[in-house]
DODRENKOL-181488 format. One record per residue (C-alpha): residue number from 0; x negated, y, z negated. Coordinates in steps of 0.05 Angstrom, whole numbers. Each point is the difference from the previous one (the first is absolute). Example, Ala and Ser with C-alpha at 12.3 -4.5 7.8 and 13.67 -1.06 7.14 Angstrom:
DODRENKOL-181488
+-----+--------+--------+--------+
! num !      u !      v !      w !
+-----+--------+--------+--------+
!   0 !   -246 !    -90 !   -156 !
!   1 !    -27 !     69 !     13 !
+-----+--------+--------+--------+
end
This chain:
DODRENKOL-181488
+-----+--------+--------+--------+
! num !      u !      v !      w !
+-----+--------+--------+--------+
!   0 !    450 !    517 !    -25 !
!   1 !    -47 !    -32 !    -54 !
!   2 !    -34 !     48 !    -49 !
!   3 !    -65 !     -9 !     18 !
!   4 !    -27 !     34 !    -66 !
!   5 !     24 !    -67 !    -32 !
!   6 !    -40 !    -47 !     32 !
!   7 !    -77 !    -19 !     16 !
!   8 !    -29 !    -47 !     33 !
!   9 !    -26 !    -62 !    -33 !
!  10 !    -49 !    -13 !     49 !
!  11 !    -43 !     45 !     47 !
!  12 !     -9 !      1 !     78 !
!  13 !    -67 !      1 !    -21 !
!  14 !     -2 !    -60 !    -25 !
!  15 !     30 !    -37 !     68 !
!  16 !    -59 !     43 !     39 !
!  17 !    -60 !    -32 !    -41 !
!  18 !     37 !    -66 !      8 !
!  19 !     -5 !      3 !     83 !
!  20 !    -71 !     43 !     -8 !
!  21 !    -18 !    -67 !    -28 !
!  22 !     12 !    -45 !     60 !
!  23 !    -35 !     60 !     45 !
!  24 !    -62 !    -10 !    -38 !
!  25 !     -8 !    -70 !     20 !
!  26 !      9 !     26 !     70 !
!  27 !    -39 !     44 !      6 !
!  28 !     53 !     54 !     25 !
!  29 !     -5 !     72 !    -15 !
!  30 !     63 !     42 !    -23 !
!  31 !     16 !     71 !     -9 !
!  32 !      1 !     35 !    -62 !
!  33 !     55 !     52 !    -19 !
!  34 !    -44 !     53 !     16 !
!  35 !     -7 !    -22 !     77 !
!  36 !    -76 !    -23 !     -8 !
!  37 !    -13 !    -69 !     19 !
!  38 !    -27 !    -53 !    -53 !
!  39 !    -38 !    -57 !     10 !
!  40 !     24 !    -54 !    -43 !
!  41 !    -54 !    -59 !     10 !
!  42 !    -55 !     23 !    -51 !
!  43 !    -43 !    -43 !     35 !
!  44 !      4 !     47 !     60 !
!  45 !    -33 !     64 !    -15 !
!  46 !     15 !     38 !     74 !
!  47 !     66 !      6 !     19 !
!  48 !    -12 !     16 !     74 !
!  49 !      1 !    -61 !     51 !
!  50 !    -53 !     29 !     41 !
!  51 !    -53 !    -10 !    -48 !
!  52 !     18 !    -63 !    -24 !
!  53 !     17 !    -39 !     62 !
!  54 !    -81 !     -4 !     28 !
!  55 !    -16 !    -33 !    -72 !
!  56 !     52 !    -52 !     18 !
!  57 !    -48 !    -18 !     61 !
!  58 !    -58 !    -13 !    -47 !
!  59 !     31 !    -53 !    -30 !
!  60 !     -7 !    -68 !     20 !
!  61 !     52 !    -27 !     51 !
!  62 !     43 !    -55 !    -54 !
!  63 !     -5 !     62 !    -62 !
!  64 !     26 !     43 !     53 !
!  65 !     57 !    -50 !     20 !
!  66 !     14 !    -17 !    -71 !
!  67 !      5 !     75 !    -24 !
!  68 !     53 !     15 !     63 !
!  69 !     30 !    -58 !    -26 !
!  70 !      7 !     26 !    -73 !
!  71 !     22 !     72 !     25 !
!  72 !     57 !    -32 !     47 !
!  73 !     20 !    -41 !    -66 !
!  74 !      0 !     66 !    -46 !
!  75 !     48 !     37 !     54 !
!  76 !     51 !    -59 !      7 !
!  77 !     -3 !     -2 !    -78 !
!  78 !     12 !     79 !     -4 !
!  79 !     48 !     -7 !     59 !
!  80 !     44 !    -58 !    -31 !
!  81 !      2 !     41 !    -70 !
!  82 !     26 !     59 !     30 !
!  83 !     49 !    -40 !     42 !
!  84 !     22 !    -34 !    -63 !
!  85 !     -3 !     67 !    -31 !
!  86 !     49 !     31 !     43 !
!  87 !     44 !    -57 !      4 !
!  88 !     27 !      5 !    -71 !
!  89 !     66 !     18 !    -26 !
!  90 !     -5 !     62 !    -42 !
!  91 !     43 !    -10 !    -63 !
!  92 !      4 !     57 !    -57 !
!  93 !     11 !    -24 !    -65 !
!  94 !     19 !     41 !    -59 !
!  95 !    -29 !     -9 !    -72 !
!  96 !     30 !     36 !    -64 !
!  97 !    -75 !      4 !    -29 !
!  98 !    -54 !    -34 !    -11 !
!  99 !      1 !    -46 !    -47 !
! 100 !     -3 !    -86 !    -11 !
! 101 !     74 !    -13 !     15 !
! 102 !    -22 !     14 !     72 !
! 103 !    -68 !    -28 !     14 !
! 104 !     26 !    -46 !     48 !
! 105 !      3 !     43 !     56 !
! 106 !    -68 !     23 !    -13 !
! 107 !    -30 !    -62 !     -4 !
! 108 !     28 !    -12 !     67 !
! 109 !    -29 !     58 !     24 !
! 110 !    -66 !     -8 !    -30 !
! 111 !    -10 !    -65 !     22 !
! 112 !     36 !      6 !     69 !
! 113 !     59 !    -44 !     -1 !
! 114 !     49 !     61 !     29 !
! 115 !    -58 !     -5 !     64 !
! 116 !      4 !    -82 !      5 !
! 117 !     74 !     10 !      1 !
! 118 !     -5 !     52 !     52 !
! 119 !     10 !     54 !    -40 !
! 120 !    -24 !     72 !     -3 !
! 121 !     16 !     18 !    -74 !
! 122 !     17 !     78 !    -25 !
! 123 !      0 !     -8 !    -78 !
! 124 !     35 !     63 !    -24 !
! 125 !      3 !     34 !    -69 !
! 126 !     69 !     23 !     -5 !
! 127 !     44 !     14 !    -57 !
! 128 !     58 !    -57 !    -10 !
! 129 !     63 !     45 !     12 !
! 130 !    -34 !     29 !     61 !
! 131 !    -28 !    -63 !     21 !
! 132 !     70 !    -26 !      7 !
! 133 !     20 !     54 !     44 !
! 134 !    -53 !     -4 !     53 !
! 135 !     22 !    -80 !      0 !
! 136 !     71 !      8 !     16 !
! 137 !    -14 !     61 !     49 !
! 138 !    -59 !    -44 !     26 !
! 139 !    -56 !     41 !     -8 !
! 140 !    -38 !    -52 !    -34 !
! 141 !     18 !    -75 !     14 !
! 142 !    -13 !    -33 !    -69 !
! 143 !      5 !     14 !    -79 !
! 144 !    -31 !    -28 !    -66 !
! 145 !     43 !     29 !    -35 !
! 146 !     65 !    -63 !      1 !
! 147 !     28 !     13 !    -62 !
! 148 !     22 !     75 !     25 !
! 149 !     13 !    -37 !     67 !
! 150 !     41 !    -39 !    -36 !
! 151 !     36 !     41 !    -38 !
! 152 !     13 !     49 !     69 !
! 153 !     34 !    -60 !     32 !
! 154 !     44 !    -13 !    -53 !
! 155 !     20 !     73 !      4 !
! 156 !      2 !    -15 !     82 !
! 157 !    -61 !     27 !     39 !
! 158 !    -18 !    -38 !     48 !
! 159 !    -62 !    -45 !    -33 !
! 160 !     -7 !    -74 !    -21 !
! 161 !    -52 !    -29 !    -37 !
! 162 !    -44 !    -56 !     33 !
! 163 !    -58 !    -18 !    -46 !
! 164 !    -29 !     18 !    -68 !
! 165 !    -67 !    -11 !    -25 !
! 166 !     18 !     -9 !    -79 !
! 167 !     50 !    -40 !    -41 !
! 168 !      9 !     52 !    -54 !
! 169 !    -29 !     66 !     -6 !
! 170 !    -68 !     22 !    -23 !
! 171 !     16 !     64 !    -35 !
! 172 !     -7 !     18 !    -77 !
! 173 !     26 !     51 !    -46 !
! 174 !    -61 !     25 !    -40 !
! 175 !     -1 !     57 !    -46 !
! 176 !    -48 !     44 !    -48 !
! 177 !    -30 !    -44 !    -62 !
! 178 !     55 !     32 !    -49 !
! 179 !     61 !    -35 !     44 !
! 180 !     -5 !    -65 !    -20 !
! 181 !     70 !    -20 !     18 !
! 182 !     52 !     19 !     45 !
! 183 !     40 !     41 !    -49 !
! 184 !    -56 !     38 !    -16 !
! 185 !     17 !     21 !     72 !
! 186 !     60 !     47 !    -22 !
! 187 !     -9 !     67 !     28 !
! 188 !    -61 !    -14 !     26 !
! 189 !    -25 !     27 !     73 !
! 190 !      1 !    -65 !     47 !
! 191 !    -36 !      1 !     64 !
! 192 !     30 !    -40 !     61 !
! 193 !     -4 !     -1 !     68 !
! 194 !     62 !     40 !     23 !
! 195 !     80 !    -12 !     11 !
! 196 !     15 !    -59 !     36 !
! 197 !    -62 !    -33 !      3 !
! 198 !    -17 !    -67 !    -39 !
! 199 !    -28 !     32 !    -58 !
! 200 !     62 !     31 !    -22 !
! 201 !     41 !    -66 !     -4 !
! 202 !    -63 !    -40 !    -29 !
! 203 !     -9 !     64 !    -59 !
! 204 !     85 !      2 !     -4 !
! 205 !      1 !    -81 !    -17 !
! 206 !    -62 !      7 !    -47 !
! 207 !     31 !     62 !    -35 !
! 208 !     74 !    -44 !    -18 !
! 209 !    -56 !    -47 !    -32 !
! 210 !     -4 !     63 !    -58 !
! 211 !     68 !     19 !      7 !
! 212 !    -16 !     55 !     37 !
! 213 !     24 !     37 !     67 !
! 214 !    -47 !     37 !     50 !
! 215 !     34 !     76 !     -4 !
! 216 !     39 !     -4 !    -62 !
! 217 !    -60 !    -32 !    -53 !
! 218 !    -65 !     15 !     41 !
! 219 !    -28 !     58 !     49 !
! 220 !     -6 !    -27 !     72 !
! 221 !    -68 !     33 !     29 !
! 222 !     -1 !    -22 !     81 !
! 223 !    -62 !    -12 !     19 !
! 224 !    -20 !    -29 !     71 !
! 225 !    -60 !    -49 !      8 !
! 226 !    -26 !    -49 !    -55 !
! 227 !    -68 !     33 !     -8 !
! 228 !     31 !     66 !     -7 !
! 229 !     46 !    -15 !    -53 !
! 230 !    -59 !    -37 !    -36 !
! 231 !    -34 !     70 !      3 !
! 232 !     58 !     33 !    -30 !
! 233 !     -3 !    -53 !    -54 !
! 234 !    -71 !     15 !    -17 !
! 235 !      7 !     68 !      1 !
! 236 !     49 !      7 !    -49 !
! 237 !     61 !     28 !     47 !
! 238 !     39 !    -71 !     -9 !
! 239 !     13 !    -41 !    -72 !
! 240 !      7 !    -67 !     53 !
! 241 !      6 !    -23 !     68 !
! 242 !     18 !    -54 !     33 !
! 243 !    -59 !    -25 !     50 !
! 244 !    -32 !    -65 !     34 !
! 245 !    -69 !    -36 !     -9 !
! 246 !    -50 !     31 !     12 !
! 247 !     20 !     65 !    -41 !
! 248 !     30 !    -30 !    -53 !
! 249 !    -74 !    -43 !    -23 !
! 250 !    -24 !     70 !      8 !
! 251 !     47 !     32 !    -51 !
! 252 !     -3 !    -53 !    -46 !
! 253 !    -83 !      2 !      0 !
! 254 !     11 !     72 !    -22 !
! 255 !     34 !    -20 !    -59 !
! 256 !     83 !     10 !     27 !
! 257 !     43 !    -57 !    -22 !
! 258 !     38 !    -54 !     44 !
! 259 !     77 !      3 !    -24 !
! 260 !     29 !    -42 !     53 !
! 261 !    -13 !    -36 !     69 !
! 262 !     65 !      1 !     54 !
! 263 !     -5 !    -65 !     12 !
! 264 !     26 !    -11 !    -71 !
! 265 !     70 !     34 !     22 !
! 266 !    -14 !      8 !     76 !
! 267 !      9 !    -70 !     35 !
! 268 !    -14 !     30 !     80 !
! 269 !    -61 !     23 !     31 !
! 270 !     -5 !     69 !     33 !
! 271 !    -51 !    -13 !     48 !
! 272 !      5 !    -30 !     56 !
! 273 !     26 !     14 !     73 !
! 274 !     66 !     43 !     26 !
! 275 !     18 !     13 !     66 !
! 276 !     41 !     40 !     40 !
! 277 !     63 !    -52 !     25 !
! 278 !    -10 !     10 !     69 !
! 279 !    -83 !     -8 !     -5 !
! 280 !     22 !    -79 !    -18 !
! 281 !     44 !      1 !     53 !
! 282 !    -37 !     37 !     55 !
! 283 !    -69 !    -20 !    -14 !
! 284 !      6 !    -73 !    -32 !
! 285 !    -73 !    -15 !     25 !
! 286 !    -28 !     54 !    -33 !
! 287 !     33 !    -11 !    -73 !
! 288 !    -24 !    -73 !      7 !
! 289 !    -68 !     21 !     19 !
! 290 !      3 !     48 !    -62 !
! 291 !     25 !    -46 !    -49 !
! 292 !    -59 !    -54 !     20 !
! 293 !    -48 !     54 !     -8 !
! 294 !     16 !     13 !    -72 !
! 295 !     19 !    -75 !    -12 !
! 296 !    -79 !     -7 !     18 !
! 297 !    -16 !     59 !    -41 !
! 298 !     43 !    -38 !    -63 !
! 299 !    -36 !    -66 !     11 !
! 300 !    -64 !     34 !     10 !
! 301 !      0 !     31 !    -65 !
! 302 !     29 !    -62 !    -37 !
! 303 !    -64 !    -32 !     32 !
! 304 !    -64 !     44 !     -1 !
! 305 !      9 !     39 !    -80 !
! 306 !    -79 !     20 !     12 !
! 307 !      8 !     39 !     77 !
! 308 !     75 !     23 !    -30 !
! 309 !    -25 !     35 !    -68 !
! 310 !    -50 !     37 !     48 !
! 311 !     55 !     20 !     48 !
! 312 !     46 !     27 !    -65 !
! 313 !    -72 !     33 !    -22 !
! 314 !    -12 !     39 !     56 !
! 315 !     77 !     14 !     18 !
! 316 !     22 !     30 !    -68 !
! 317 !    -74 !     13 !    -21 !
! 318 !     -1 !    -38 !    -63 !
! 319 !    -49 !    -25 !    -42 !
! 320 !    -12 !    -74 !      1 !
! 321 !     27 !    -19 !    -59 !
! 322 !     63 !     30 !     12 !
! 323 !      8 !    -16 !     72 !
! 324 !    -16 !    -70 !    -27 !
! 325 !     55 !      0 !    -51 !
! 326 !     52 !     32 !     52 !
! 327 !    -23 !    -53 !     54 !
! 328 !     24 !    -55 !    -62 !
! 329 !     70 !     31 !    -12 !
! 330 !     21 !      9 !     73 !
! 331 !    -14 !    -73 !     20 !
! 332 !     32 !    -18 !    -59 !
! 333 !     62 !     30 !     25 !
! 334 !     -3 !     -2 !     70 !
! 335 !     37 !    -41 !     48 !
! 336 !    -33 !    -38 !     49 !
! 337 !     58 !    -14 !     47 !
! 338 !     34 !     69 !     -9 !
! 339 !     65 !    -28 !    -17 !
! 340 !     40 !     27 !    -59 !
! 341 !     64 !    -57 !    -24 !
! 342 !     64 !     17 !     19 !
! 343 !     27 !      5 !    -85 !
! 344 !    -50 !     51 !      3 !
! 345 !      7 !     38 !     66 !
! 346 !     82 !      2 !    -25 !
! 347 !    -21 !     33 !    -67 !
! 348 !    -39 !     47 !     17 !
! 349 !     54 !     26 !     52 !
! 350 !     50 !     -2 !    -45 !
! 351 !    -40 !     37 !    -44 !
! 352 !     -5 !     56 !     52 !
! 353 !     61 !     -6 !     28 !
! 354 !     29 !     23 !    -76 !
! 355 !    -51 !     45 !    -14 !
! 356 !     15 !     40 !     73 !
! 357 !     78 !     -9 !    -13 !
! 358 !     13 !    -39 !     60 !
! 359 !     72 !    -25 !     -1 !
! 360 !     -9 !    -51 !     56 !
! 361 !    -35 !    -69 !    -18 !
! 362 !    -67 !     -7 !     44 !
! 363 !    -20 !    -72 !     18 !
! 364 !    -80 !    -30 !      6 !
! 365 !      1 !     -4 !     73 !
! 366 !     11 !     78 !     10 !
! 367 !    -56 !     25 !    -36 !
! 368 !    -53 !    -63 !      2 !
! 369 !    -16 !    -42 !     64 !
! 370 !    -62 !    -53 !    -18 !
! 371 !     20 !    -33 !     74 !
! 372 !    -62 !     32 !     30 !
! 373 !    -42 !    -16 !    -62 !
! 374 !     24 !    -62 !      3 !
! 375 !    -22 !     -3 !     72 !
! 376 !    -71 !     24 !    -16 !
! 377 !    -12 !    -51 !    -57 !
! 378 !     15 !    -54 !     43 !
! 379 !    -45 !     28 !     65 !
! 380 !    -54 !      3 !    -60 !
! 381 !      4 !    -62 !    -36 !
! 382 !     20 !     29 !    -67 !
! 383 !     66 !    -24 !    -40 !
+-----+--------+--------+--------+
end
């Protein structure tokens, strides 16, 4: 079974309640609260009880009394045909390493309900990456951000393959205190990153040969799970450097911590993006195609509409406007609108992990990427 301590929900029932409430109002229907007491949620009715409202219906004229039937048969079709539509979508859980701008596609989707036009009831999850990976290939949760670990678990030979990603390169940076001003200024220094087998190892690994360096052997490895965590331990003094994505990084460096290096300078694949289990593609290719137009909306969406994205990223990661701004700038800057990676790359980057995780056997593209389905999607949507 999944840890539960590890994960939260991104997103509160609470929030799908005020979204039917809503459509109620208009009706004119009255629910119950938790408590058992019944709530009246027209304000413009102020008594609850149908006996002492229905004579005041016969004091109206004949057509204002036709027209308000009228408007209260409309409200319960309306309230009827949302919850029908309510209950007739797919629940899919998806799992997120943290929060952070490398995976603000999802939530854009969310937010501005492209998982419900495709159909689908959405569970983001905060879960750790290694953990994350687990619950996909025991099925606990159907989906991952978290591709490069996805990735790098096929290679080794779970059973996942990677079927979108949302950036060309990665967004993370290695920044440090003011003092480090270059990477071998690094040597025994304590370096934060996100944990063992998760992208930020391999991105702070590459980064480190830049300075001659190796993780154990020249620097102290501090794990640290979730970007805004490690930022903390950054600011606080427990780390000398950490390796962390936009937004956290603009908020280290307006503190005054220096910018050594960007992955994308030695990094050439994305880590976000979208794994699945192998038999979820196989079993279920509706649903990945209705996923993968979802966050193919989400992609174009933010591409398209910088002002209503910078407020989603706001509110999301609850940044100030500059900075959510400036984080809005690098990710479109590096994001891919048709979430396909080239094959020189997609071989690298296996190759890559297939050394690093000692893996005798050579691994070909097609066992641990399939675009067929995204291919699919793009086409169904117009985009190239």
């Amino acid at each position: 079974m999944m840890h539960r301590e590890h994960i939260y929900m991104a997103r509160q029932p609470q929030a799908k309640m005020t979204e039917t409430r809503l459509i109620l109002v208009h009706a004119g229907i009255q629910t119950r609260s938790p408590a058992g007491k019944t709530q009246n949620l027209d304000s413009s009715v102020r008594r609850s009880d149908a006996r002492n409202y229905l004579p005041s219906l016969e004091t109206l004229p004949r057509t204002k009394r036709l027209a308000l039937l009228l408007l209260l048969v409309f409200g319960l079709t309306l309230a009827r045909a949302h919850l029908g539509v309510a209950q007739g979508l797919e629940k899919v859980r998806i799992g997120m390493p943290s929060l952070s701008l490398s995976f603000v596609a999802p939530q854009v989707a969310y937010a501005r309900g492209f998982f419900r036009e495709e159909g689908i009831d959405a569970e983001i999850i905060r879960i750790a990456t290694n953990i994350g990976i687990v619950a996909v290939t025991t099925k606990e949760i159907g989906y991952t951000t978290a591709v490069g670990a996805g990735l790098r678990s096929a290679v080794r030979g779970l059973p996942l393959k990677v079927v979108t990603y949302f950036n060309g390169r990665p967004l993370h940076v290695l920044v440090a205190k003011p003092e480090l001003k270059s990477l071998p200024d690094l040597r025994r220094k304590v370096i934060g990153f996100a944990g063992y087998g998760d992208s930020t190892e391999f991105m702070l690994r590459a980064i480190l040969r830049q300075g001659g360096m190796e993780l154990e052997k020249d620097v102290q490895a501090f794990q640290v799970s979730g970007s805004g965590q490690r930022l903390q331990a950054l600011l606080s003094g427990k780390l000398d450097a950490a390796i962390v994505p936009p937004p956290f990084n603009f908020e280290a460096e307006s503190k005054g911590f220096v910018r050594l290096m960007a992955a994308a300078d030695v990094f050439e694949t994305s880590v976000s993006g979208l794994a699945l289990h192998i038999d979820t593609l196989k079993d279920k290719p509706a649903q990945v195609k209705r996923m993968l137009r979802s966050l193919l909306k989400a992609q174009n969406f933010i591409k398209s509409n910088k002002t209503e994205s910078v407020r989603v990223i706001a509110d999301w990661l609850k940044l100030e406007p500059g900075i959510a701004q400036a984080s809005y700038d690098i990710y479109v800057k590096g994001m891919s609108l048709n979430g396909i990676v080239p094959e020189r790359v997609l071989e690298s980057d296996i190759e890559r992990a297939r050394r690093e995780q000692q893996v005798k056997e050579a691994v070909p593209v097609g066992k641990i990427v399939d675009f067929a389905m995204l291919r699919e999607a793009l086409n169904e949507l117009g985009m190239k």
